[in-house]
C-alpha positions as CSV (number, residue, x, y, z in Angstrom):
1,X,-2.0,34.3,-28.2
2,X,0.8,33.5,-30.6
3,X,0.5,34.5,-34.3
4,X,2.1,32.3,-36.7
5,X,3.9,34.5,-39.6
6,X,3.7,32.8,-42.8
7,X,6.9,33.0,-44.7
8,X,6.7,34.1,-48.1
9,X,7.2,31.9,-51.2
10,X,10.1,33.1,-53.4
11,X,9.8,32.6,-57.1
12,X,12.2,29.6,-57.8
13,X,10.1,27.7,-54.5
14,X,7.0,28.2,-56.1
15,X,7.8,27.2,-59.7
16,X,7.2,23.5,-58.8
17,X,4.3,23.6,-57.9
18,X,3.1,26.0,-60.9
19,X,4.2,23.0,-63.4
20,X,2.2,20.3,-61.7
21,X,-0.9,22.6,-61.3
22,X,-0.3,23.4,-65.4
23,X,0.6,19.2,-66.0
24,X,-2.7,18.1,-63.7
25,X,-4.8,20.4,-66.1
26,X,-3.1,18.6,-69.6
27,X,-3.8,15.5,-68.0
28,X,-7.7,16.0,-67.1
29,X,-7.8,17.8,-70.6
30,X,-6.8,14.5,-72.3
31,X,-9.0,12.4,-69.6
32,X,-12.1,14.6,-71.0
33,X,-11.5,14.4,-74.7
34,X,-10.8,11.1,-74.7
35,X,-10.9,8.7,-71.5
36,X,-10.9,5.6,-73.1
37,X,-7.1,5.8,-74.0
38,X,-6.6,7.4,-70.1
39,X,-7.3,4.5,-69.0
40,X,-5.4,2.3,-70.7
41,X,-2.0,3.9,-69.8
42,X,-3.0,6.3,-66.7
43,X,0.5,7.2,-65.9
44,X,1.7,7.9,-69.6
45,X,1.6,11.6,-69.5
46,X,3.2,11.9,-66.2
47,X,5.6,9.2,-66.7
48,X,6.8,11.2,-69.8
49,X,6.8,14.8,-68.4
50,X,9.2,13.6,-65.4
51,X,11.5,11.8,-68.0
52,X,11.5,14.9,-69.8
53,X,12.3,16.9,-67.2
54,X,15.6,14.5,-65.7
55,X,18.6,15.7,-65.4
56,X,20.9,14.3,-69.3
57,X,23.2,13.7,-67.2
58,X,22.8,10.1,-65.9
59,X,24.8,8.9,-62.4
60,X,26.7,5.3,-64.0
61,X,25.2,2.4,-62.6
62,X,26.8,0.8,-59.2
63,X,27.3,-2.8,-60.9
64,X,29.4,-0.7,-63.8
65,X,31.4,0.5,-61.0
66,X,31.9,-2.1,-59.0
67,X,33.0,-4.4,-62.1
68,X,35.1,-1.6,-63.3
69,X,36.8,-1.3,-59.9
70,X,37.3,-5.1,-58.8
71,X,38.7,-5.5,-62.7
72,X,40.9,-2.9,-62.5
73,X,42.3,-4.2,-59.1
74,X,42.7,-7.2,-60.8
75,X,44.8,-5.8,-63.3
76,X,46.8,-4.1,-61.1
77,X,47.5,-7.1,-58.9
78,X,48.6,-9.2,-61.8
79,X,51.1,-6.9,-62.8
80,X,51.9,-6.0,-59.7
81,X,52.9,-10.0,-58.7
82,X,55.0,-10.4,-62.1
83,X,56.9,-7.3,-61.2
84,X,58.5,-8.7,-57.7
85,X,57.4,-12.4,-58.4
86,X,57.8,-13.1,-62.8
87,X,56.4,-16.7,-63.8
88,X,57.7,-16.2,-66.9
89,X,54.8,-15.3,-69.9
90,X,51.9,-16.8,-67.8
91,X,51.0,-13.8,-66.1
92,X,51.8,-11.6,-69.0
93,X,48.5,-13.4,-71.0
94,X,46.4,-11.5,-68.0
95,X,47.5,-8.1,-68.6
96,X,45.3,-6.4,-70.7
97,X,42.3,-9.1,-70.7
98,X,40.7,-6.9,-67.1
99,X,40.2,-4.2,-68.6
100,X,39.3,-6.0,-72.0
101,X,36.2,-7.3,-69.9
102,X,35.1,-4.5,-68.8
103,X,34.7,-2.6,-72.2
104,X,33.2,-5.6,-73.5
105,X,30.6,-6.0,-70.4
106,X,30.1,-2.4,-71.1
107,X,31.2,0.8,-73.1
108,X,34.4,2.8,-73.7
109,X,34.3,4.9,-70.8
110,X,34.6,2.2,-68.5
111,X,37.0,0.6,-70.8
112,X,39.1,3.8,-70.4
113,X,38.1,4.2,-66.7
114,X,39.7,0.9,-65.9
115,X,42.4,1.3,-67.7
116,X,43.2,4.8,-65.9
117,X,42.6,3.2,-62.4
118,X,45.2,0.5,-63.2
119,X,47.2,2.9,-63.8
120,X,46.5,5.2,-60.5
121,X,46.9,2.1,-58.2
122,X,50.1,0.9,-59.8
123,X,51.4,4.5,-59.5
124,X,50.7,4.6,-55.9
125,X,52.1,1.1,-55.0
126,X,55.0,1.2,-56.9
127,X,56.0,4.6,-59.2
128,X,55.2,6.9,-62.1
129,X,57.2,4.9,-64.0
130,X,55.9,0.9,-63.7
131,X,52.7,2.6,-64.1
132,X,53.6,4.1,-67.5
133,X,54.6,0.7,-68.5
134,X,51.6,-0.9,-68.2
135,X,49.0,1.8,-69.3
136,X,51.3,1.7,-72.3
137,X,50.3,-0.6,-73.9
138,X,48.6,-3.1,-72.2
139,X,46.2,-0.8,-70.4
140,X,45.6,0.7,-74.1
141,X,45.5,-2.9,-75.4
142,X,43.0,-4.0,-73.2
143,X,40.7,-1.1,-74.5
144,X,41.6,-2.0,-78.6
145,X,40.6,-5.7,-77.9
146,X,37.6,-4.5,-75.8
147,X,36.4,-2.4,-78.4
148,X,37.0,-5.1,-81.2
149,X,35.4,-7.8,-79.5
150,X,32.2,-5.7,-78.7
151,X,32.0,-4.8,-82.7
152,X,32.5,-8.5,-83.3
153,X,35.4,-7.9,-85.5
154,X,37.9,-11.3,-86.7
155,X,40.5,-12.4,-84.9
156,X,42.5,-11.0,-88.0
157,X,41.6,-7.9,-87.3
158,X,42.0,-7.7,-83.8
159,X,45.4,-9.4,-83.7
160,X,46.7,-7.4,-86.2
161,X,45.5,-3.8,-84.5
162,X,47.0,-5.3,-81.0
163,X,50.4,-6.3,-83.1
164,X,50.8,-3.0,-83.8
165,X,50.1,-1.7,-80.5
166,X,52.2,-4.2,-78.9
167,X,55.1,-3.0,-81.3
168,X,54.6,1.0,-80.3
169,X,54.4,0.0,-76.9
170,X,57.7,-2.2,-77.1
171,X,59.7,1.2,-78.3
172,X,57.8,3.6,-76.0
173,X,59.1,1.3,-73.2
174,X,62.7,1.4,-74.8
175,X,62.8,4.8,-74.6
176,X,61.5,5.6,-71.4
177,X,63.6,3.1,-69.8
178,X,66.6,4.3,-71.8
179,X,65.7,7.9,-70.6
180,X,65.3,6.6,-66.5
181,X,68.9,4.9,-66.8
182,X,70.7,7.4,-68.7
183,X,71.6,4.6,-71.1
184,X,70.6,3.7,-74.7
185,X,69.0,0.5,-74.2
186,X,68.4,0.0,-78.0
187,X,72.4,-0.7,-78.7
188,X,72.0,-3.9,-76.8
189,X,69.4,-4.9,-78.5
190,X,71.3,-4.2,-81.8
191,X,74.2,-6.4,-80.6
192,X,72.0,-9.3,-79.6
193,X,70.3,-9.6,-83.0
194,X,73.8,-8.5,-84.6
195,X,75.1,-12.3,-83.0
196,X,72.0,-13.7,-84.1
197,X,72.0,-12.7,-87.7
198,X,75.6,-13.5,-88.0
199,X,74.6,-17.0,-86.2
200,X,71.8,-17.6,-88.7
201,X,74.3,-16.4,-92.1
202,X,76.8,-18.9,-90.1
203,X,74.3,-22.1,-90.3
204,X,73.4,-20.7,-94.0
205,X,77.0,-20.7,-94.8
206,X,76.8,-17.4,-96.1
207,X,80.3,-15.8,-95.6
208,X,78.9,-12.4,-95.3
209,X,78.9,-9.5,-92.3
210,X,75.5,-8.4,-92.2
211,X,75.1,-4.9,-93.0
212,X,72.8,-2.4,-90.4
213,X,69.8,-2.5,-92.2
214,X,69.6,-6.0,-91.9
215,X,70.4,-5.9,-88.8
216,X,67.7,-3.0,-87.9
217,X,65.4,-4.9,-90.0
218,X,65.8,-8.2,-88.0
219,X,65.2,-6.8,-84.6
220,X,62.1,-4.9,-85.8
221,X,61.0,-8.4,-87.7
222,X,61.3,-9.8,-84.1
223,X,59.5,-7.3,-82.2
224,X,56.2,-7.7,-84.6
225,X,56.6,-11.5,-84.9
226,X,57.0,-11.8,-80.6
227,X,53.8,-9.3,-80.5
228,X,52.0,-11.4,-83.3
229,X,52.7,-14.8,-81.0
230,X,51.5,-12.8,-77.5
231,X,48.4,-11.3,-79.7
232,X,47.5,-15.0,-80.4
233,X,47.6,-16.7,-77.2
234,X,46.0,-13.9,-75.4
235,X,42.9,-14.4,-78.1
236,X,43.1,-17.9,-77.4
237,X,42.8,-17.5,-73.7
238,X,40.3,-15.0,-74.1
239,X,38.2,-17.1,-76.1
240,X,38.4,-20.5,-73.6
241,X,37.8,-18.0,-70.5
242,X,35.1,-15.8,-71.4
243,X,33.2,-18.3,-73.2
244,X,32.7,-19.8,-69.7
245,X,32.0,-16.2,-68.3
246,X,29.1,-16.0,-70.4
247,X,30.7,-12.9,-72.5
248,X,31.7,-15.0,-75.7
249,X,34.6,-13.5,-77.7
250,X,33.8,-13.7,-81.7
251,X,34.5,-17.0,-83.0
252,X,38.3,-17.5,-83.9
253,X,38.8,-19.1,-87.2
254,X,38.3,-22.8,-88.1
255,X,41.7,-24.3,-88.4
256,X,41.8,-22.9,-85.0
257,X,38.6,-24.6,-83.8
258,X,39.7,-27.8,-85.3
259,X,43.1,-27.4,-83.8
260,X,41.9,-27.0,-80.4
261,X,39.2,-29.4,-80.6
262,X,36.7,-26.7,-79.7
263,X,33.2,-25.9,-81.1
């Protein structure tokens, strides 16, 4: 006749069942002092000890990550198609609005998730240093205008935040670019808007070399007024496209509305 050894219980095995043997006793405790309110909510006490007991640390949702992922894809792919294929600004609009979606749908961590991802994919498909141009700054962009449009802040606001971002990022990429060809990119563009200047003080007929401060201020005048004019339309298509999405932008101003025809 076989005998059947029970195994001993260690400590940390039998701690379970301790707690529910201590929690069944609270619970017929509160059904004897007062069963009326047991039996309104039965599952109360229970419900709350195994929420107090959960883990803080809560797994993110799958639809968070599947929207994060297909947007950040997205992202990737536009940029990726305007690298080898450029349609001119069309594309450029789409940059940062991805990953602009994505904080607005829902939080800064998956704003900043998507952004990095973008960034991961278009180092893997095609270099460090693509990748570093778009993270900086329209990956970083799409996470300011995320941000803004989730605290419902004005188009004024927004714009002018992204301006400036659009600005930093316009010298970050001169300078890594310069760095990666050996060459100081920024003298060219001092000798474009040198022939401009003296164009424009030509039409004025102002017979006058303009100086290098005018010259530096000129080209850094054109830098925030092209990031002002990109800020703008991306707003604009932001606001036509989400609208339909069902994740509304806030409103742009009126002249705008009346403009466009749009309420």
């Amino acid at each position: 006749m076989r005998r059947h050894v029970g195994k001993a219980v260690e400590p940390h095995e039998a701690r379970p069942i301790t707690n529910l043997t201590i929690r069944l006793e609270e619970v017929s405790d509160t059904y004897m002092s007062d069963p009326h309110s047991f039996q309104e909510n039965p599952s109360s006490d229970l419900t709350t000890s195994h929420q107090s007991e959960r883990s803080p640390h809560q797994s993110v949702p799958p639809l968070e990550m599947v929207e994060t992922a297909f947007l950040a894809s997205t992202a990737s792919l536009i940029y990726f198609i305007n690298f080898y294929f450029p349609l001119g600004p069309l594309l450029r609009i789409f940059f940062a609005i991805p990953v602009a979606i994505v904080h607005l749908r829902w939080n800064a961590r998956a704003g900043w998730m998507a952004a990095g991802v973008s960034g991961l994919l278009l180092a893997v498909l095609m270099g460090p240093i693509p990748s570093l141009l778009y993270v900086m700054p329209y990956g970083v962009m799409g996470v300011l205008l995320g941000a803004a449009w989730r605290r419902r802040s004005p188009w004024i606001v927004s714009v002018a935040l992204g301006t400036l971002l659009g600005a930093i990022g316009f010298f970050f990429r001169f300078w890594l670019m310069s760095i990666w060809s050996g060459r100081d990119l920024w003298v060219y563009l001092i000798v474009e808007v040198t022939e401009l200047a003296e164009w424009i003080f030509d039409k004025l007929g102002l017979l006058l070399q303009p100086s290098m401060l005018v010259i530096q201020v000129l080209a850094l005048a054109l830098v925030l007024v092209s990031n002002l004019v990109y800020l703008f339309v991306v707003h604009l298509v932001a606001w036509l496209l989400l609208d339909r999405l069902g994740n509304p932008i806030p409103r742009p101003p009126r002249w705008v509305q009346v403009l466009m025809d749009y309420e």
